[in-house]
N, C-alpha and C positions, 0 to 999 in steps of 0.2 A: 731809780732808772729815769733817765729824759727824754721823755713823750713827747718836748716841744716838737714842733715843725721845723723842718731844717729853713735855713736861711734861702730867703728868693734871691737869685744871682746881679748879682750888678747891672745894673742896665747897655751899660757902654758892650757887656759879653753878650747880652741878648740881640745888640744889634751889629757886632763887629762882621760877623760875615758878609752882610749885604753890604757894610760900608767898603767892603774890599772888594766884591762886585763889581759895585760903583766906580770904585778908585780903576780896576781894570778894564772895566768899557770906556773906561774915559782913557784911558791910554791906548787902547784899539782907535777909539777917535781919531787920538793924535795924532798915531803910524799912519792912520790910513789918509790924514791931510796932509801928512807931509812927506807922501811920500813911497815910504818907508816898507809899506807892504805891495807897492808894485810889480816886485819878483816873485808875486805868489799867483802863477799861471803860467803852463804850462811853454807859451810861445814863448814869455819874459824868460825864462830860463833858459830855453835852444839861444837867446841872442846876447845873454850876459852868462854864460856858462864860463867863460875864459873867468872874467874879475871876479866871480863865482867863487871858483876854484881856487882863486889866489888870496880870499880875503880869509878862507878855510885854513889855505896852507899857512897862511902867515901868521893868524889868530883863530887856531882850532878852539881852543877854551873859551873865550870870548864869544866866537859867531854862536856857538853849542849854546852857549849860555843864552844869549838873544834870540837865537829858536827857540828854546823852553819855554821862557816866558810868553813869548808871541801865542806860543801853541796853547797854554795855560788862561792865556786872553780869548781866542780861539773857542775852547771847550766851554769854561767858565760862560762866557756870554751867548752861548749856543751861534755862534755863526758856519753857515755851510761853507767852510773851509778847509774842514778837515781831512778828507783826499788828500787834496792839492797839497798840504801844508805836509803831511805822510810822505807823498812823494818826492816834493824837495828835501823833506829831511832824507830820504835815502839817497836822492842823488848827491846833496851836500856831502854826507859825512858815513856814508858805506850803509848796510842794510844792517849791522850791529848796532854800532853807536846810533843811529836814526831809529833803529827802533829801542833803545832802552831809552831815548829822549822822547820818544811819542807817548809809551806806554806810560811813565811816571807825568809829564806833562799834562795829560789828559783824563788823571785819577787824579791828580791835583784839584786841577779844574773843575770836576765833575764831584769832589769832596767839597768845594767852596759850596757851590750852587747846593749839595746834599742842606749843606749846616745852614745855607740861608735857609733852604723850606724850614729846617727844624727851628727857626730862633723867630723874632717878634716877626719879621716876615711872611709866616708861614702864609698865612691867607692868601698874601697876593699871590703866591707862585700856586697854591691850589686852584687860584680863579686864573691863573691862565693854564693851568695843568686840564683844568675842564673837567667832563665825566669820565675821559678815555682813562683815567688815575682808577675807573671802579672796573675796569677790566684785569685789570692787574690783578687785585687784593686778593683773589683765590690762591691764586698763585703765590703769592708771600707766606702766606696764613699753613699752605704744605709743609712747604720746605724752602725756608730763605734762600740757604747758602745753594743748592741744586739751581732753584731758581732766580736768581741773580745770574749766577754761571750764563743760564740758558740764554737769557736776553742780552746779555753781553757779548757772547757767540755769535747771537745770531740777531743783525739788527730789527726786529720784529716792529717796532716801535722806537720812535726820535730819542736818542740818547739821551737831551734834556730831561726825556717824558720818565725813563726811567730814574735818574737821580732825583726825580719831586715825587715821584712815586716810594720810592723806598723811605723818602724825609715822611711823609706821611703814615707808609705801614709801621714806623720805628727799626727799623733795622739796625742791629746794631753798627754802629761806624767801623769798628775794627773790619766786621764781615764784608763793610761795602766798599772797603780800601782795599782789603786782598780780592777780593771776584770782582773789581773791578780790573786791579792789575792782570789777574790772570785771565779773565776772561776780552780783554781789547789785544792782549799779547797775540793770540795768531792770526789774527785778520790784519795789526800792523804790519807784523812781522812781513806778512803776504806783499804788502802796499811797499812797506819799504825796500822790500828786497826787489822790488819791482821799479822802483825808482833809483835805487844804483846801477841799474841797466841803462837806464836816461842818458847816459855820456854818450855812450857807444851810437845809442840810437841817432841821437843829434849828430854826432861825431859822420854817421853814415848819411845823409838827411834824410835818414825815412820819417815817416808819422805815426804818431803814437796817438790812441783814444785808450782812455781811462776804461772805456766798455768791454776792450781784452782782457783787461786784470782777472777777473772773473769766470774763470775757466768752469766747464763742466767739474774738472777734478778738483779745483778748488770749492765750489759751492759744497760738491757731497763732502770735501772733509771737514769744511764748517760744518754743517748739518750735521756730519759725524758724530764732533764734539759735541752740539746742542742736544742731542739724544742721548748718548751718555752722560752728561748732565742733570738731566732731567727720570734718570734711573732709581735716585732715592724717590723720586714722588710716585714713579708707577708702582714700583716696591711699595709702599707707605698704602697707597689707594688699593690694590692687590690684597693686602693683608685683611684693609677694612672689609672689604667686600667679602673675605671667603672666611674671615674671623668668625 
């Protein structure tokens, strides 16, 4: 039988996720000098809605594909964009296609930044993760997959916070790939379908604030899910207690 120790991994795989990090902050960079990301606000789009519209109809696969990634830059480098960028993808390309490009976009993104904490990186993203990473740890140490759900659902804490936090408890990647898709799906879902209404609105010139999205009925059915969610751990804590 072979007791050796398995082999230490290549060095270049210990630090490939930060160097792709890297490689997409530095193309956020470049959009943003040249350019390229000035359609991402709300006014830019009521006054380039027309060539908008037309660069979609003409090159739906193409534009799709250059939101992805943008959004993937987006997440990955934690920039507060991701409203805004929600809502042009539903105004772009309907509240469907917008949000299956949000949802996978921003599991992507939020899997890169995962693998950095876990690989030579990990330190740095701990020391900017800070203490608020030991608020967490009960919660993981319950029940992962409940709670991953939960924070997903409900933004309790900065999105970054929770992908270095799970690099840290070890979560397994598969678990943080699915509760992460399924857990950002209906709050897109909300944003997006809320931004295929965007034509109409400009088209009328009324004014739109982000601060409506967010209805009474909307917040309880978030909260909804995050309490259902969060049912294996009261189950789980329930049993301890009356065991």
């Amino acid at each position: 039988m072979d007791n050796s120790a398995p082999a230490p991994r290549p060095a270049w795989k210990r630090f490939l996720p930060m160097v792709i990090l890297v490689a997409l902050l530095a193309s956020f960079l470049f959009l943003r000098a040249s350019g390229h990301l000035d359609f991402v606000n709300l006014e830019s789009l009521r006054e380039n809605r027309e060539l908008l519209n037309t660069w979609v109809e003409q090159q739906f696969a193409l534009v799709l594909f250059c939101y992805f990634l943008i959004y993937v830059v987006v997440t990955a480098a934690s920039l507060p964009l991701a409203l805004l960028m929600t809502l042009t993808g539903g105004f772009l390309f309907g509240a469907v296609w917008g949000s299956l490009a949000v949802v996978f976009a921003a599991t992507i993104g939020a899997t890169l930044v995962f693998l950095a904490a876990r690989s030579a990186a990990g330190d740095w993203f701990s020391r900017r993760a800070g203490d608020k990473v030991k608020k967490l740890e009960a919660g993981f140490q319950d029940n992962v997959v409940s709670y991953m759900l939960f924070l997903r659902f409900v933004p309790i804490f900065p999105f970054f916070l929770i992908n270095i936090a799970a690099a840290i408890f070890r979560v397994p990647l598969r678990v943080f790939f699915l509760t992460t898709i399924f857990g950002v799906a209906p709050g897109t879902f909300i944003y997006s379908l809320t931004g295929s209404s965007l034509g109409s609105i400009f088209a009328a010139g009324e004014d739109f604030s982000t601060s409506t999205i967010l209805t009474p009925k909307v917040i309880t059915a978030l909260v909804g899910l995050a309490l259902l969610s969060l049912l294996p751990i009261i189950y789980r804590r329930w049993q301890k207690r009356n065991g």
